[in-house]
LOGUKE-882948 format. One line per 2 residues: their letters; for each residue x, y, z of C-alpha. Coordinates in Angstrom, 2 decimals, always signed. Layout:
<sites>
A) X/Y/Z ~ ...
</sites>
This chain:
<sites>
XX) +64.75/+62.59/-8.30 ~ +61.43/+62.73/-6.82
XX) +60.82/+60.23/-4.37 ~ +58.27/+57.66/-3.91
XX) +55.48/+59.20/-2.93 ~ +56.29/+62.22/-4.69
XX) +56.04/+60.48/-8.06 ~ +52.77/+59.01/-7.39
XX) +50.89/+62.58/-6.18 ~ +52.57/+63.72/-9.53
XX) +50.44/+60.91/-11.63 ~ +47.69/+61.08/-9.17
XX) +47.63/+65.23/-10.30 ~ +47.54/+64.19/-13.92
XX) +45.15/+61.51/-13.72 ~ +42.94/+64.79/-12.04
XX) +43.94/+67.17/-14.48 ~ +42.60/+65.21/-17.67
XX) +39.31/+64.37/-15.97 ~ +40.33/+60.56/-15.26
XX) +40.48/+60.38/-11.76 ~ +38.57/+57.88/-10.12
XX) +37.90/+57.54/-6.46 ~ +35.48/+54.55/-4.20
XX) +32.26/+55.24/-3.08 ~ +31.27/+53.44/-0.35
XX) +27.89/+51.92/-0.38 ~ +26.33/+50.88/+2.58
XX) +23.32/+49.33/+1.83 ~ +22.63/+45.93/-0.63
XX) +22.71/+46.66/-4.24 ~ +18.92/+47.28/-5.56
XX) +17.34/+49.63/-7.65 ~ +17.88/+52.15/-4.76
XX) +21.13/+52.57/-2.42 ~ +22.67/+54.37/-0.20
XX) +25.88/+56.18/-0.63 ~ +27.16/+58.75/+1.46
XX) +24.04/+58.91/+3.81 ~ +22.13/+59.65/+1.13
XX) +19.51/+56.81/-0.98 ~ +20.19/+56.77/-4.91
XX) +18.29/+55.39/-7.43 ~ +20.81/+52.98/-8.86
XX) +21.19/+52.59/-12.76 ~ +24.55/+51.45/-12.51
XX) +24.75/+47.86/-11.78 ~ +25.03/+44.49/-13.90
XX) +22.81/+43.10/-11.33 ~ +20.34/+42.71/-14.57
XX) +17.94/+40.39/-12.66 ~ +17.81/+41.74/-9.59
XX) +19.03/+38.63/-7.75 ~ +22.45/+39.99/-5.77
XX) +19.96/+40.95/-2.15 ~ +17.49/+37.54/-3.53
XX) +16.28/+35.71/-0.35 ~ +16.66/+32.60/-2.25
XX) +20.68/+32.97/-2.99 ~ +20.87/+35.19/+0.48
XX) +20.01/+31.09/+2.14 ~ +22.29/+29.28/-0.38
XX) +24.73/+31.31/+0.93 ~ +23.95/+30.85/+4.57
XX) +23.39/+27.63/+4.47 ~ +26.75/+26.62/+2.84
XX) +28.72/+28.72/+5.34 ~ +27.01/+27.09/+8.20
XX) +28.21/+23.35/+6.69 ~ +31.50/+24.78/+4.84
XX) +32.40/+27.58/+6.65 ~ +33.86/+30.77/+5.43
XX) +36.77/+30.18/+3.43 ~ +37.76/+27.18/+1.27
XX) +41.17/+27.27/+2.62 ~ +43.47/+26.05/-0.19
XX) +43.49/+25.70/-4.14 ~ +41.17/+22.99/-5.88
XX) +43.50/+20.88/-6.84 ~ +44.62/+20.93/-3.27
XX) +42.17/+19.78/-0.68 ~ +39.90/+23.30/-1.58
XX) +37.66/+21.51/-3.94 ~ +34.48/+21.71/-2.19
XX) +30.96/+19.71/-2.72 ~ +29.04/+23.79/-3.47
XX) +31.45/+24.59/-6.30 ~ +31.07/+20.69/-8.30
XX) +27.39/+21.21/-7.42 ~ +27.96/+24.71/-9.47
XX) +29.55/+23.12/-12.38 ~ +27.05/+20.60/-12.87
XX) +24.49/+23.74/-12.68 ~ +26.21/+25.22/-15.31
XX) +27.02/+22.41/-17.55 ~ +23.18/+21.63/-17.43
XX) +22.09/+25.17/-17.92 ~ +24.35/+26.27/-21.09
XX) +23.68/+22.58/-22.43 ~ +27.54/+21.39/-22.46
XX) +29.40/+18.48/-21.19 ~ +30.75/+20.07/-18.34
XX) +31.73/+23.63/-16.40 ~ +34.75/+24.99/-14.89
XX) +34.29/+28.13/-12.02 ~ +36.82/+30.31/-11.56
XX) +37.68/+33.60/-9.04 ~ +36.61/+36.16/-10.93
XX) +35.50/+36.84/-14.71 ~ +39.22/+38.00/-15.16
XX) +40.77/+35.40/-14.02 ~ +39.07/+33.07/-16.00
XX) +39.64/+34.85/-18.94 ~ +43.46/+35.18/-18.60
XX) +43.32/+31.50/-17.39 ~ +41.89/+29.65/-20.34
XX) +43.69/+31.87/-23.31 ~ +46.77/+31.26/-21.44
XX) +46.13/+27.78/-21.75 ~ +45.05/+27.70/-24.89
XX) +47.72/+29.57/-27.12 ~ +51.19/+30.01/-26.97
XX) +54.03/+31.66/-29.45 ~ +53.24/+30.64/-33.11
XX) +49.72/+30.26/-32.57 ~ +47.58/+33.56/-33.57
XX) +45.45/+34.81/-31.25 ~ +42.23/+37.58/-33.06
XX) +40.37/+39.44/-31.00 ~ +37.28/+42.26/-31.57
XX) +38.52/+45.50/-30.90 ~ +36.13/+46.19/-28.22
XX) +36.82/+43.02/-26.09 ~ +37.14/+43.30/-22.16
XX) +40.85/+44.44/-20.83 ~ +40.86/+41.16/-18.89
XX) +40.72/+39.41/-22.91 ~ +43.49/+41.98/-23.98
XX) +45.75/+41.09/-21.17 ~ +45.26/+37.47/-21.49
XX) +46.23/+38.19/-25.48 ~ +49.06/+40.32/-24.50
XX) +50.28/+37.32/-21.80 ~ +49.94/+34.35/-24.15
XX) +52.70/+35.07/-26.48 ~ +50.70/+34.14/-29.40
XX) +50.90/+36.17/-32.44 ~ +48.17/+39.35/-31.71
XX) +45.63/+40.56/-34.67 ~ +42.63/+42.81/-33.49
XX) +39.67/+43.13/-36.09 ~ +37.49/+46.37/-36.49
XX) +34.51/+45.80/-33.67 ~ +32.09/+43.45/-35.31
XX) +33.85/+43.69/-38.93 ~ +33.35/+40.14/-40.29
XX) +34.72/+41.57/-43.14 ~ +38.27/+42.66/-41.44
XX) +38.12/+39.10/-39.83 ~ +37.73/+37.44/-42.80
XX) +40.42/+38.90/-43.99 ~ +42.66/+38.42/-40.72
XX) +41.72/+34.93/-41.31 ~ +42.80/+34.42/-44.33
XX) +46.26/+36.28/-44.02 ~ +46.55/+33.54/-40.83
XX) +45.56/+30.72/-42.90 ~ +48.17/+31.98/-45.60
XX) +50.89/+31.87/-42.77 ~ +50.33/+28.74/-41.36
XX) +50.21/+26.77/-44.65 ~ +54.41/+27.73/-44.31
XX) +56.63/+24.93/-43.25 ~ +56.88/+24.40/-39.43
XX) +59.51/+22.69/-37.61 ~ +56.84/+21.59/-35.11
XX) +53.32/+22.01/-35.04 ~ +51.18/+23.78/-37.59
XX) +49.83/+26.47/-35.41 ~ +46.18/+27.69/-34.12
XX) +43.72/+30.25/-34.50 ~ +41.85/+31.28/-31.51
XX) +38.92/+33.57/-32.02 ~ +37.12/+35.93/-29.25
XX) +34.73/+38.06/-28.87 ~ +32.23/+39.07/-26.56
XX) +28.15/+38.12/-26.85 ~ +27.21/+41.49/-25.71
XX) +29.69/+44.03/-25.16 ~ +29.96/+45.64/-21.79
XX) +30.62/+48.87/-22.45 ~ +28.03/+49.62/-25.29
XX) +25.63/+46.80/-25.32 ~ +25.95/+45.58/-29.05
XX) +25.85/+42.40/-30.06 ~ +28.53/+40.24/-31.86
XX) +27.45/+38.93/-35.35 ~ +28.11/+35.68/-33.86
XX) +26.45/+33.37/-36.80 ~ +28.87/+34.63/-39.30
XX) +31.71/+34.87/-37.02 ~ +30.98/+30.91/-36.56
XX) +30.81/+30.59/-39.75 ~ +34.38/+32.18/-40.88
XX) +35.91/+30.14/-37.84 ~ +34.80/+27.00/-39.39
XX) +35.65/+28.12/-42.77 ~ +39.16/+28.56/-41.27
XX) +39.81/+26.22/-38.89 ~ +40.14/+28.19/-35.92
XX) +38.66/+27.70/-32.42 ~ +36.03/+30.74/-31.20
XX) +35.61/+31.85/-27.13 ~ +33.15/+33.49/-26.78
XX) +32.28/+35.82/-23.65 ~ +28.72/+35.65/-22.17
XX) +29.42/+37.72/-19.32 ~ +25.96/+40.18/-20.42
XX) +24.13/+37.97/-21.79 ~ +24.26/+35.04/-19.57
XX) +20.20/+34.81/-18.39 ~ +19.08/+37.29/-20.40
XX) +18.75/+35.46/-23.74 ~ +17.45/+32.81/-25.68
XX) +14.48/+30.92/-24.83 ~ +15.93/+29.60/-21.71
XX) +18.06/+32.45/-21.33 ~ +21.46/+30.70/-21.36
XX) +22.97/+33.62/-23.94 ~ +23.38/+34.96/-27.11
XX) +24.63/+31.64/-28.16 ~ +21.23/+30.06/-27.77
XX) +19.70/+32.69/-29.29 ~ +21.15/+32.33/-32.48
XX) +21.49/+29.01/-32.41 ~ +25.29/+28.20/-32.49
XX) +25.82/+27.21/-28.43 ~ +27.19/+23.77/-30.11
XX) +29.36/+25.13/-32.65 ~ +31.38/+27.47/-30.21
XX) +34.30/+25.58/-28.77 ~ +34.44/+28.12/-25.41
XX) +31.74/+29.65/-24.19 ~ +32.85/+31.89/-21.02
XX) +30.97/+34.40/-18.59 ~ +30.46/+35.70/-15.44
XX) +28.40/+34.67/-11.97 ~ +28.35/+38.08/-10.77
XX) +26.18/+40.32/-13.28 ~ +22.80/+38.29/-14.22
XX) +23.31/+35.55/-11.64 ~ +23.59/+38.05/-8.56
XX) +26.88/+36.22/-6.79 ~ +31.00/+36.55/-7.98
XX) +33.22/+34.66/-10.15 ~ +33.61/+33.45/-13.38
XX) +33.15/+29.95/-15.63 ~ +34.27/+28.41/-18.91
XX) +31.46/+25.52/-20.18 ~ +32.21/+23.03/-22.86
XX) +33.52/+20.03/-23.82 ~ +34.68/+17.48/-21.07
XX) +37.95/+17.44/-22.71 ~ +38.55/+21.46/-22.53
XX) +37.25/+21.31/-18.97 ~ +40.18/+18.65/-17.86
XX) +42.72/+20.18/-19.78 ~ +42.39/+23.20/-17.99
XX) +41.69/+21.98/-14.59 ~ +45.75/+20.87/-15.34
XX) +46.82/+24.15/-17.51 ~ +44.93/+27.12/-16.36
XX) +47.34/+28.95/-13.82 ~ +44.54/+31.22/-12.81
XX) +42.71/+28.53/-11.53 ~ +45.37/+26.11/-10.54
XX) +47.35/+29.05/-8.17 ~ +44.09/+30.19/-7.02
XX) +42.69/+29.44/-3.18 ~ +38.99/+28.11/-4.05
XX) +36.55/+30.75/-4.10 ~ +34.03/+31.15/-1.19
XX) +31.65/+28.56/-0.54 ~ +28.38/+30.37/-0.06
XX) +29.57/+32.02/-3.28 ~ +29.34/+29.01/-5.21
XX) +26.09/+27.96/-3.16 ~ +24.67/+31.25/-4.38
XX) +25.28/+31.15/-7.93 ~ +23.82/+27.42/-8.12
XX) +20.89/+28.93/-6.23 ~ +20.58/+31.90/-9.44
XX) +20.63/+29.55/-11.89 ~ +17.56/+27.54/-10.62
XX) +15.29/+30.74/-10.46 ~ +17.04/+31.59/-13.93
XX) +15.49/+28.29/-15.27 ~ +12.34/+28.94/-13.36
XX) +9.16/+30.81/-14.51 ~ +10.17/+33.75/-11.90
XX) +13.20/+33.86/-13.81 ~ +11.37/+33.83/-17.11
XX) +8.85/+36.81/-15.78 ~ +12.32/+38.82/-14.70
XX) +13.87/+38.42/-17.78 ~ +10.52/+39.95/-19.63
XX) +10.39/+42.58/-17.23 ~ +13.58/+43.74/-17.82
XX) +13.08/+43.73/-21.42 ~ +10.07/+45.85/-20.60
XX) +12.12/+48.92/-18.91 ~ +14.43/+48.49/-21.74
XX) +11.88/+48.98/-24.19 ~ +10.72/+52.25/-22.12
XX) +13.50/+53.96/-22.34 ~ +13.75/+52.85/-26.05
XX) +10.51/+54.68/-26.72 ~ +12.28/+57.77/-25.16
XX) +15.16/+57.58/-27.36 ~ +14.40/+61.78/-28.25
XX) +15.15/+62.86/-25.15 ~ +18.50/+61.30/-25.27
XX) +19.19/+62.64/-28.38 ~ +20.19/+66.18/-27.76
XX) +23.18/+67.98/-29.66 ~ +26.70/+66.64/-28.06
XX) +25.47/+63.56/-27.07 ~ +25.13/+60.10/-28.84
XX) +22.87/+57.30/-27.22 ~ +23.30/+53.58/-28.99
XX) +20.64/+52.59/-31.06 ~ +17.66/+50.42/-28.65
XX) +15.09/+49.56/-30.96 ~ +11.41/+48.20/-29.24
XX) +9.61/+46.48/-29.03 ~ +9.99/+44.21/-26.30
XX) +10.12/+40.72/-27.53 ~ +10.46/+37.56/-25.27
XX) +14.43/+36.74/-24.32 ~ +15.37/+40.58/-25.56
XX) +14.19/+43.51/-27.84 ~ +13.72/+41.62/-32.01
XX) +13.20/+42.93/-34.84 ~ +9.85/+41.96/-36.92
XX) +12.02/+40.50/-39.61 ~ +15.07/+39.05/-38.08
XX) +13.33/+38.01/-34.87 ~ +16.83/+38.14/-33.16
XX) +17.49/+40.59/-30.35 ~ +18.82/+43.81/-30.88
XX) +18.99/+45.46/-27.51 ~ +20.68/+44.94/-24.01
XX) +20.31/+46.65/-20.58 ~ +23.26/+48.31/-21.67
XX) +22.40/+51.93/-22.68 ~ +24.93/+54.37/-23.11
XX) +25.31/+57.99/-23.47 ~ +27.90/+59.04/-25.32
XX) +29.12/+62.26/-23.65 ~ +33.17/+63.14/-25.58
XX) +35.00/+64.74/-23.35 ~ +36.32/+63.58/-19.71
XX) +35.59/+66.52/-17.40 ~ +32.10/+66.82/-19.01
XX) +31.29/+63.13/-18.99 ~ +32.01/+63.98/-15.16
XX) +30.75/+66.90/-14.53 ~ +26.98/+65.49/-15.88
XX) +27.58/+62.66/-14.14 ~ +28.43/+64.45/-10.78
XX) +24.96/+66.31/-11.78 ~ +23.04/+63.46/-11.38
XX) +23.97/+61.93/-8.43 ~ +23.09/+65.94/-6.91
XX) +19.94/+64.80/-8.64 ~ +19.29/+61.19/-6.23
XX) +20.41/+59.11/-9.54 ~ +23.10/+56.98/-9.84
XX) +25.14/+56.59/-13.05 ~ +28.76/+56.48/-13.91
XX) +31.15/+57.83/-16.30 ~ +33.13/+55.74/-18.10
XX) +36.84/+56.87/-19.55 ~ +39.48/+56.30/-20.74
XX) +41.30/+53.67/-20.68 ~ +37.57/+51.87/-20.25
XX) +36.50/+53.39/-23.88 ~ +39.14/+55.60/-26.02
XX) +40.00/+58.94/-24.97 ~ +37.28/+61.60/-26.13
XX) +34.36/+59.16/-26.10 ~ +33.86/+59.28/-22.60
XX) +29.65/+58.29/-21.62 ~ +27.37/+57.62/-19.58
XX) +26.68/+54.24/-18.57 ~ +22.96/+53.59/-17.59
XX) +22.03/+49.95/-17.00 ~ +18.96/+48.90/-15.95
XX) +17.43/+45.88/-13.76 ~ +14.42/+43.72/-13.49
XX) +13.99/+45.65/-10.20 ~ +13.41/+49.35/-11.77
XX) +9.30/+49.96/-12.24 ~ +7.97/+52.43/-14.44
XX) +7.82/+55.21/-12.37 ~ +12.39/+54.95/-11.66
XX) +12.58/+54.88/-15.46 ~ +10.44/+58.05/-16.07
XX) +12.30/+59.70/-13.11 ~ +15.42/+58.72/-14.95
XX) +14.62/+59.99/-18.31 ~ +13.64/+63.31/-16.62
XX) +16.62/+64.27/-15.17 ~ +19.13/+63.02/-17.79
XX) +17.05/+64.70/-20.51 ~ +17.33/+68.20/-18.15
XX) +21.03/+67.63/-17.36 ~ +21.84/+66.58/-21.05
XX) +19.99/+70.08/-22.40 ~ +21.28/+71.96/-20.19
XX) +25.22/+71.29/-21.07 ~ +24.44/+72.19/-24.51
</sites>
């Protein structure tokens, strides 16, 4: 029998071996456009930091400012004595920004995910999810006991009929309760940057009876005429029963929050484990994210969001570069359009900062990537278990902070490093 630490060089070998190893670089400088790794300064096209406000002055004395008062840590749960003034000023931030009753913060975006499905479902009730969901959605799924269905990514048509076979089952006698149908998807999907169809989804939900989440984690401040998501774009923010996301991608700071009714918000301040075992998070965190969402809502906010949309639409326009035999970029349509890339005839958004590279294999979704950090750029790899095995990519992302000339500089040396593997 091989011992402890025996056993774990022997997975840590075959993790190596199938070109899914993955190791922390340490990064000592602030996250921007540029940083520094290893001694050396990067340009960065791998953070969620869409708006450029993580190393914001403004957030930077939020922070400060609510450590001086609050100190450092919050030092017990909420429900404790941890529930400080910075994270109900946060909630009432975010319950006026997405236009709902009232907010909830959690830890992280994981936590709140696995905290309000828990809460939500239990055995009997049937839980459908899109197939491309975050892991933190699948675990919550897996953890709730309710009955599992997954639906082809962004196949209305495979919900429907998910839907209906759930609608079927719960017209059966029940010695109890006649059970739910919960609904999630993501806005804009994290690992690919498409959009859910989320008017018909609302649509079949309502049809149905079911409740929808839905996860703005990329498209909180990106979208909709005052950028408070996808949602708002399409105009169904008041039909969707849970609208979830993240305070550490577009917002600059850490953490996670559920908005909605007053009623969901209460029921799991008492039923959401995540957040009920969880010491409060940070102060200055909390101070910081209020402090994003102000310049969100602001007219500097505004003129990030269209500059963003701007390098988005640049490397759009460069989609033949990208395009080489082996590889597979996601569709980015241009132009730019105000609150994200639209189409003349649908004037909804079809494009995120989210631009993949489909690369296949492991090794060589590694080796390219290992290519262009030699080259000053940074980009990851994603792999399995992130995307299935074989469709391992490239995950370029850009920010409001990237100019013209970091784009271009991009496109060159991807487009090299793409040809040359063929």
């Amino acid at each position: 029998m091989l011992g402890f630490h025996d056993e774990l060089q022997r997975r840590l070998d075959l993790l190596r071996g199938q070109g899914l190893l993955r190791e922390l670089r340490r990064v000592d400088s602030p996250q921007s456009p540029r940083i520094e790794i290893n001694g050396r300064v990067l340009l960065n096209f791998s953070s969620n930091d869409y708006l450029g406000l993580a190393n914001d002055p403004r957030l930077k004395e939020a922070a400060v400012r609510a450590t001086e008062k609050f100190g450092v840590g919050a030092g017990a749960a909420r429900l404790i004595c941890g529930s400080l003034a910075p994270h109900h000023e946060l909630e009432d931030a975010l319950a006026s920004f997405k236009g709902c009753e009232a907010a909830l913060t959690f830890s992280s975006g994981y936590a709140t995910a696995l905290g309000i499905i828990c809460a939500l479902v239990e055995k009997d009730d049937v839980l459908v999810i899109d197939k491309g969901v975050h892991a933190s959605i699948v675990d919550a799924a897996r953890l709730s006991g309710a009955k599992l269905r997954v639906f082809a990514h962004n196949d209305v048509n495979d919900l429907e009929g998910i839907l209906k076979w759930a609608d079927r089952r719960n017209t059966q006698p029940s010695a109890t309760r006649r059970p739910h149908i919960l609904i999630v998807t993501e806005s804009v999907f994290s690992m690919h940057g498409d959009q859910a169809p989320l008017a018909r989804i609302v649509e079949l939900k309502e049809k149905f009876g079911a409740w929808l989440m839905v996860d703005e984690a990329h498209a909180t401040g990106l979208y909709g005429q005052r950028r408070r998501g996808l949602a708002e774009q399409f105009a169904v923010s008041d039909r969707i029963e849970v609208q979830m996301g993240t305070l550490g991608k577009a917002l600059g700071a850490a953490g996670g929050y559920v908005c909605g009714s007053r009623v969901l918000i209460d029921y799991l301040i008492n039923r959401a484990r995540s957040f009920i075992f969880s010491t409060a998070p940070p102060p200055a965190v909390s101070a910081a994210a209020a402090a994003a969402i102000q310049v969100v809502r602001s007219h500097d906010g505004e003129a990030r969001c269209q500059h963003l949309w701007e390098r988005v639409g640049q490397i759009a326009g460069a989609r033949e570069p990208l395009e080489s035999p082996g590889v597979s970029p996601s569709p980015q349509p241009s132009p730019a359009g105000r609150g994200g890339i639209t189409t003349e005839n649908t004037k909804q958004p079809q494009a995120s900062a989210i631009m993949p590279v489909v690369i296949g294999g492991e090794a060589k979704a590694v080796e390219i990537a290992r290519a262009l950090y030699d080259a000053g750029i940074c980009v990851p790899s994603i792999r399995y278990p992130t995307v299935p095995r074989g469709q391992a990519q490239l995950r370029l992302t850009v920010t409001a902070g990237h100019t013209a000339g970091e784009v271009s500089q991009l496109l060159a040396v991807l487009d090299h490093n793409l040809k040359s593997e063929i």
